[in-house]
C-alpha positions as CSV (number, residue, x, y, z in Angstrom):
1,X,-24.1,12.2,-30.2
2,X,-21.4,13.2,-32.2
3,X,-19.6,14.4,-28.9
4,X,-20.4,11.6,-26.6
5,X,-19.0,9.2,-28.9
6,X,-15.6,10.4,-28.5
7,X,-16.1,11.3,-25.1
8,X,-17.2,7.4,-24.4
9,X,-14.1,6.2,-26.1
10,X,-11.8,8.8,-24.2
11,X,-13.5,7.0,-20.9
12,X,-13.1,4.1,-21.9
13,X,-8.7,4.0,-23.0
14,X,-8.3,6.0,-19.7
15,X,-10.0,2.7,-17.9
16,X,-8.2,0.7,-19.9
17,X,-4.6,2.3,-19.2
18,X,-3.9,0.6,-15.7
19,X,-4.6,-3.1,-16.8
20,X,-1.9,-2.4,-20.0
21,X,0.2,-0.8,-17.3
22,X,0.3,-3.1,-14.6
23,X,1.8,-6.0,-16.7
24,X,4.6,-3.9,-17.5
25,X,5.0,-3.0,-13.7
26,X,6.8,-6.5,-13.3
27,X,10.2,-4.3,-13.6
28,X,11.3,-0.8,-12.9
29,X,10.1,1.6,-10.3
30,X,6.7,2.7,-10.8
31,X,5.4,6.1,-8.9
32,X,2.4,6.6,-7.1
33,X,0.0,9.2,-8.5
34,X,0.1,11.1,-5.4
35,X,3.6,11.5,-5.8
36,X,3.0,12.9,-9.7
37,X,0.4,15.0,-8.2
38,X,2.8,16.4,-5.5
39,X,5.7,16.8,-8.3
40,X,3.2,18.9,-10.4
41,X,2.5,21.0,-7.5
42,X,6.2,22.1,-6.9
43,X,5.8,19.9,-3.2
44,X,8.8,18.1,-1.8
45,X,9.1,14.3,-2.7
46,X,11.9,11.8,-1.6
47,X,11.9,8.4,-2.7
48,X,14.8,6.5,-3.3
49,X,13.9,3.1,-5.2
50,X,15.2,-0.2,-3.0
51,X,15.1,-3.4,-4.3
52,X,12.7,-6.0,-2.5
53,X,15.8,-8.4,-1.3
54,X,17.5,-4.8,0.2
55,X,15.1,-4.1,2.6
56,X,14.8,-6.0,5.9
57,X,12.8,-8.6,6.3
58,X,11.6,-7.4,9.1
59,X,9.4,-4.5,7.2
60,X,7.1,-6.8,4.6
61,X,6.4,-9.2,7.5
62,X,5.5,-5.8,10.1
63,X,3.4,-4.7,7.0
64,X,1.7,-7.6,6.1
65,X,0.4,-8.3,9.6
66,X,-0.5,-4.5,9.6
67,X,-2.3,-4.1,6.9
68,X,-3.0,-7.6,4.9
69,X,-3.0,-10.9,7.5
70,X,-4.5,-12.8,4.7
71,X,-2.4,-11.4,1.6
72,X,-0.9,-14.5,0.7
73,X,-4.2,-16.5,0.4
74,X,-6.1,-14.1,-1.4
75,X,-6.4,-12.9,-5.0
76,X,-6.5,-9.4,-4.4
77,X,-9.5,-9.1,-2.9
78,X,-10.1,-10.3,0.9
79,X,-13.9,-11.2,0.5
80,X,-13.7,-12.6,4.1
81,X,-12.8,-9.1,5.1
82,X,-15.2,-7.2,2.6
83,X,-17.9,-9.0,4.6
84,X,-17.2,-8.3,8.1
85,X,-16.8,-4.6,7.2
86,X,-20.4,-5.2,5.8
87,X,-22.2,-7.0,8.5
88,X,-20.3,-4.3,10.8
89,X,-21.3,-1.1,9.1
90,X,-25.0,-3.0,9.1
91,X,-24.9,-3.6,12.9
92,X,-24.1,0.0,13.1
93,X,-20.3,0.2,14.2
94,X,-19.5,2.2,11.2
95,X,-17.7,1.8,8.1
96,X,-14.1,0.5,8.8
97,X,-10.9,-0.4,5.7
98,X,-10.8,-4.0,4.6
99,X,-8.8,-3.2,1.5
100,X,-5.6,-5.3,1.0
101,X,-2.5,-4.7,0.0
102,X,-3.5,-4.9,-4.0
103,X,-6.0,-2.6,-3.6
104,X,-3.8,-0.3,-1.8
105,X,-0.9,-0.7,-4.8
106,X,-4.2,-0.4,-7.2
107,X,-5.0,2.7,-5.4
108,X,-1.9,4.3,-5.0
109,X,-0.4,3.7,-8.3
110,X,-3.7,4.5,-10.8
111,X,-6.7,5.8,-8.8
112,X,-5.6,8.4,-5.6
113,X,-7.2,11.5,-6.9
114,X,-10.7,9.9,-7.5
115,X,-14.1,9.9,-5.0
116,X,-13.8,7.0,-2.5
117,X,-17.3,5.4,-3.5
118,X,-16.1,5.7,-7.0
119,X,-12.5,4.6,-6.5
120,X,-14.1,1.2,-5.3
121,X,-16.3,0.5,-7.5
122,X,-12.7,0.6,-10.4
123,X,-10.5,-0.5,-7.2
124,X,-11.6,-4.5,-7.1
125,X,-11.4,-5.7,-10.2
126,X,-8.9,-4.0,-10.9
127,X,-6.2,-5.6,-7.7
128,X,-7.4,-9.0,-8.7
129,X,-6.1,-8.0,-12.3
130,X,-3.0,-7.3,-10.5
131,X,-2.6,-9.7,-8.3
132,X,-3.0,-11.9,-11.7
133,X,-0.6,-10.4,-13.4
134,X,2.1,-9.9,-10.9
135,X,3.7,-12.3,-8.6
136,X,3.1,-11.6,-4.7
137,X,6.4,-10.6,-4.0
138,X,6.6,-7.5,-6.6
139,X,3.2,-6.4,-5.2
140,X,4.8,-6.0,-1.9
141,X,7.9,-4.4,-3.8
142,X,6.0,-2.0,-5.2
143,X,3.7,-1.0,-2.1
144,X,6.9,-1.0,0.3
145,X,8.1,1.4,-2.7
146,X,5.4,4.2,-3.0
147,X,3.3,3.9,0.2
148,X,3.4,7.5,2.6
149,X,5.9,6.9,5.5
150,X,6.6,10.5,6.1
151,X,4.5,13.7,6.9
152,X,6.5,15.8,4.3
153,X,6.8,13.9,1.3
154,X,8.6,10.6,2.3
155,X,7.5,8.0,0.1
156,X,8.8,4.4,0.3
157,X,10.7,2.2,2.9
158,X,14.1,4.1,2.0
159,X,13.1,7.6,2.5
160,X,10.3,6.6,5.6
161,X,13.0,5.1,7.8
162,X,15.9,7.4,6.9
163,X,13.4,10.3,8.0
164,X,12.0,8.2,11.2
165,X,15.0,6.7,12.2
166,X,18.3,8.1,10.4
167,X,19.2,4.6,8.6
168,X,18.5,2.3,5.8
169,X,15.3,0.4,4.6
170,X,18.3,-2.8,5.2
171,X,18.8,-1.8,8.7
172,X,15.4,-1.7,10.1
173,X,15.0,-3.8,13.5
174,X,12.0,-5.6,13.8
175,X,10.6,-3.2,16.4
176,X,11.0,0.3,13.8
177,X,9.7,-1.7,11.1
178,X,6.4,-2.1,13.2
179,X,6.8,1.8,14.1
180,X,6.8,2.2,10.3
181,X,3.7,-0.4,9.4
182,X,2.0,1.4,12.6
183,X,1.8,4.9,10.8
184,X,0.2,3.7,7.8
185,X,-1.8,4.8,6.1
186,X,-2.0,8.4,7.6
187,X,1.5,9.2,8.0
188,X,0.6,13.1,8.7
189,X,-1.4,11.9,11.8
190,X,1.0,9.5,13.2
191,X,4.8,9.3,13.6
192,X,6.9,6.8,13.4
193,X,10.0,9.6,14.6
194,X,7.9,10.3,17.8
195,X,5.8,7.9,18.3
196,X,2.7,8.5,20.6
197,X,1.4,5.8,23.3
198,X,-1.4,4.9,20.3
199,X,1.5,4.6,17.6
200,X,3.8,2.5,20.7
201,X,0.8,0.2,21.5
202,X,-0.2,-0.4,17.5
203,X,3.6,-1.2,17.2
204,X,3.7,-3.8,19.7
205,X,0.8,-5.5,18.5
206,X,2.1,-6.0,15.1
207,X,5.5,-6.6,16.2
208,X,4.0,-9.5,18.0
209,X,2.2,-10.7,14.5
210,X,5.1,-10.2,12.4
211,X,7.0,-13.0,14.4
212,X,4.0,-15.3,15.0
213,X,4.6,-18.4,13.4
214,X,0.9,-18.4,12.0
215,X,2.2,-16.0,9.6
216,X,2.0,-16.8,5.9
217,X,4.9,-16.1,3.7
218,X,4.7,-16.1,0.4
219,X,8.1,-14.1,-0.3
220,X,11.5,-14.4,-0.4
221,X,13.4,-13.5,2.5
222,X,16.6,-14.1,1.3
C-alpha cells in the first residue's frame, strides 16, 4: 500500500498535466509529442511556427473539409460521427476514424505514444476540455502547426509545403492546400510532392468542399 499510494498520485498529476496545459496553449507555439519524441531520438524535425492569419486561407478550409466537416458545430467531440463509425463497425464494414480536429490536437500534443484503445478512452474528454478552453480558431492554429505533412520530419503548414511544393504556408493555392489536407494523417504513405491518382482524386474532392458554400466558418480569414 505504501507504494501504490504514491504510484496513484503520480497517475493521477500526469492525467492532470494536459488540462493545466491546454489553457496556457492560448499563446506560444506548443510541440507535438511526436516531435519531442523524434528530438530525443536524434531524428530530423523542421517546423517553423506561422501564425494563423499568415497562412492561406485556402489550407484551414482544405483541412477542415478533410478532416472535420462539422468542426465548427461541435464541442470537440462529433457524436454524429462517433455513431456512424459504431453502427458501421456493427454492420461489419470495419472500424473507420471519426476523430475531429480537437481530438487530433488532443492527440498530437499530450497523448501520441499511448495504446489506441487507451488513447480514447483519455482522448474525449479531454478535446471537449479543449475545445472549452480555447477558441476554434487557435485549435486550428495549433493543428495546422504540429500535424505530419512530410515523410522525414516536416511538421506544420510551413515546413509541409516548403518540402511539397518549394513555397510558403502564405502562398498555398487552393489546389496544394488540398494536396496537403489529402496526405493527412499518414504523410509516409502519401505525398503531397508526388502525388498518386489516390492522393489526385482525394485532392479534388476536398478541393471541391473547401469552396462549397455549405461550409461553416468559424475563423478569421482575414
Amino acid at each position: 500500500m505504501r507504494l501504490i499510494r504514491p504510484l496513484l498520485l503520480i497517475l493521477l498529476l500526469l492525467l492532470l498535466v494536459p488540462y493545466l496545459l491546454a489553457p496556457l496553449y492560448r499563446a506560444g507555439h506548443p510541440v507535438s509529442t511526436l516531435m519531442l519524441w523524434r528530438w530525443a531520438h536524434g531524428q530530423p524535425v523542421a517546423r517553423q511556427w506561422v501564425d494563423f492569419n499568415a497562412i492561406s486561407p485556402a489550407l484551414p478550409r482544405a483541412v477542415v473539409a478533410a478532416e472535420d466537416a462539422r468542426f465548427c458545430k461541435h464541442h470537440g467531440i462529433d457524436w454524429g460521427a462517433v455513431r456512424e463509425a459504431i453502427d458501421d463497425a456493427q454492420e461489419g464494414e470495419g472500424l473507420r476514424g471519426a476523430s475531429t480536429i480537437t481530438q487530433q490536437v488532443a492527440k498530437n500534443l499530450f497523448l501520441w505514444p499511448l495504446p489506441g484503445a487507451v488513447r480514447k478512452v483519455l482522448e474525449f474528454p479531454l478535446a471537449m476540455w479543449i475545445d472549452f478552453t480555447l477558441p476554434k480558431q487557435r485549435i486550428l492554429e495549433i493543428y495546422l502547426n504540429v500535424a505530419e505533412l512530410g515523410p522525414s520530419g516536416q511538421f506544420g503548414a510551413e515546413a509541409g509545403s516548403t518540402y511539397a511544393f518549394g513555397h510558403s504556408a502564405a502562398s498555398l493555392w487552393p489546389r496544394e492546400a488540398a494536396l496537403l489536407a489529402a496526405i493527412l494523417p499518414n504523410p509516409h504513405v502519401r505525398s503531397a510532392r508526388n502525388p498518386g491518382p489516390g492522393v489526385r482524386r482525394l485532392a479534388g474532392t476536398y478541393l471541391a468542399r473547401s469552396q462549397a458554400a455549405g461550409l461553416q466558418r468559424c475563423w478569421s480569414e482575414n
